[in-house]
C-alpha positions as CSV (number, residue, x, y, z in Angstrom):
1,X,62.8,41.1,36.2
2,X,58.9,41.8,35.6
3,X,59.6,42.3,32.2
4,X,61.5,38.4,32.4
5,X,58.8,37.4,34.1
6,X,56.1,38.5,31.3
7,X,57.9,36.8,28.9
8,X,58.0,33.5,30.1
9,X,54.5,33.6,31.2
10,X,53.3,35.0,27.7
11,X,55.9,32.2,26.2
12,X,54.0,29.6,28.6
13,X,50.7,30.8,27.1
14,X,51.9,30.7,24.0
15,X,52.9,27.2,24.3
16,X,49.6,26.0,26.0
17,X,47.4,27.2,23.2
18,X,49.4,25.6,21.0
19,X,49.4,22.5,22.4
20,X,45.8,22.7,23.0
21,X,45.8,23.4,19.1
22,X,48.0,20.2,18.2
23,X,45.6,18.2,20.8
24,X,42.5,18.9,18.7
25,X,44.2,18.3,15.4
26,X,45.1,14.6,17.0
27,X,41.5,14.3,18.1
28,X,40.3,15.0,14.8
29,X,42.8,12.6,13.0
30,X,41.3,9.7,15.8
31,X,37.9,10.8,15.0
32,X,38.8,10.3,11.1
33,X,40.9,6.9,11.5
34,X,38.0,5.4,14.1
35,X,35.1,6.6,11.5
36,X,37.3,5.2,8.2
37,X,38.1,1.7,10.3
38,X,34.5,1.3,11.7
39,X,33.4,1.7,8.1
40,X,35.9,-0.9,6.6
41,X,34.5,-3.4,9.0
42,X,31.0,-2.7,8.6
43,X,31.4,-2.8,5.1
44,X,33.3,-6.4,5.3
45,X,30.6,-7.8,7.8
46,X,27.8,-7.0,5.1
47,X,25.9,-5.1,7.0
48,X,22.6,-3.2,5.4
49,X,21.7,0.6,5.8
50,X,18.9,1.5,8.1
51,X,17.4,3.3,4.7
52,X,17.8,0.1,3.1
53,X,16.7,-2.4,5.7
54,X,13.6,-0.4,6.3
55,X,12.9,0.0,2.2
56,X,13.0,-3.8,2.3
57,X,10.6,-4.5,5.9
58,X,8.0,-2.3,4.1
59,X,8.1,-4.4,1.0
60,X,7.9,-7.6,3.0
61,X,4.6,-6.0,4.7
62,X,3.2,-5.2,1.5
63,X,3.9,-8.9,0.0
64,X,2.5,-10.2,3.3
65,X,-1.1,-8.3,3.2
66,X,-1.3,-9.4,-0.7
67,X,-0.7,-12.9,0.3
68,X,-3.3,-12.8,2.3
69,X,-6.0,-11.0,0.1
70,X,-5.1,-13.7,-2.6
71,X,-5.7,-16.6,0.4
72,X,-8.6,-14.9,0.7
73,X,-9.7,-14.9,-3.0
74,X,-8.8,-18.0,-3.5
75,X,-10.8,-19.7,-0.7
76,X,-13.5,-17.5,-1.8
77,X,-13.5,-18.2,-5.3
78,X,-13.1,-22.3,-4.2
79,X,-16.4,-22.1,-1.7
80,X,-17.8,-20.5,-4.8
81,X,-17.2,-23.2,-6.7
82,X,-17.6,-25.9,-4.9
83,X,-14.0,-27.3,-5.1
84,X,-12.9,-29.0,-2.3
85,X,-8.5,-29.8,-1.5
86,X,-10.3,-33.6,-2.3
87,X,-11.7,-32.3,-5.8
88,X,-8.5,-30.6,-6.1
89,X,-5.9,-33.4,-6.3
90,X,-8.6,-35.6,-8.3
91,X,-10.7,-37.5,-5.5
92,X,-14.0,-37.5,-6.0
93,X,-16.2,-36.0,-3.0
94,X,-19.0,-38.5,-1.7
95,X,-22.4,-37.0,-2.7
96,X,-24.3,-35.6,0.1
97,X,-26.8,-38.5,1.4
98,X,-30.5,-38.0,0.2
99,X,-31.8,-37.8,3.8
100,X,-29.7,-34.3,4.3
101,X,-31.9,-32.0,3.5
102,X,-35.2,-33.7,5.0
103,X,-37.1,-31.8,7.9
104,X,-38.2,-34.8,10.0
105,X,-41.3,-35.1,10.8
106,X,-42.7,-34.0,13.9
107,X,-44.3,-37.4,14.5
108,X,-40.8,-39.3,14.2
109,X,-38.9,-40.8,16.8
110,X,-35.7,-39.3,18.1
């Protein structure tokens, strides 16, 4: 009867590890099926790599700090010579009155 016993218990164990055996296989085959679905649907929603978005955010900084080194040419270069948005698109700018550069006199009403 101990000997009956040790069978069915050994038997038992036998069946619990494999069980416990086919449960991990299943858990892997949901991990695989979740991964392969969630990757189909990313892939249909268009959705960029991290890699990729990141690539792109540090060109767009790059672009940005030229743009404004060039804004700050440009204004530069216009100040230096003397063009004016007015100049620019073709209207003449008034001349600067003749009185703008007097010092008046200290004897002159204010």
């Amino acid at each position: 009867m101990t000997e009956a016993r040790g069978r069915v218990f050994d038997e038992l164990g036998r069946l619990m590890t494999d069980a416990a055996g086919a449960a991990a296989g299943v858990r892997r085959e949901v991990e695989t099926a979740v991964k392969s679905q969630a990757a189909r649907v990313l892939s249909e929603l268009d959705v960029v790599r991290r890699d990729e978005f990141e690539a792109v955010k540090a060109m767009a900084a790059k672009a940005r700090e030229e743009n404004e080194k060039l804004a700050e040419r440009l204004a530069a270069l216009e100040a230096k010579l003397g063009a004016t948005r007015d100049e620019v698109r073709g209207e003449p700018t008034p001349p600067p009155s003749p009185d703008a550069d007097r010092v008046p006199d200290p004897g002159e009403g204010a």
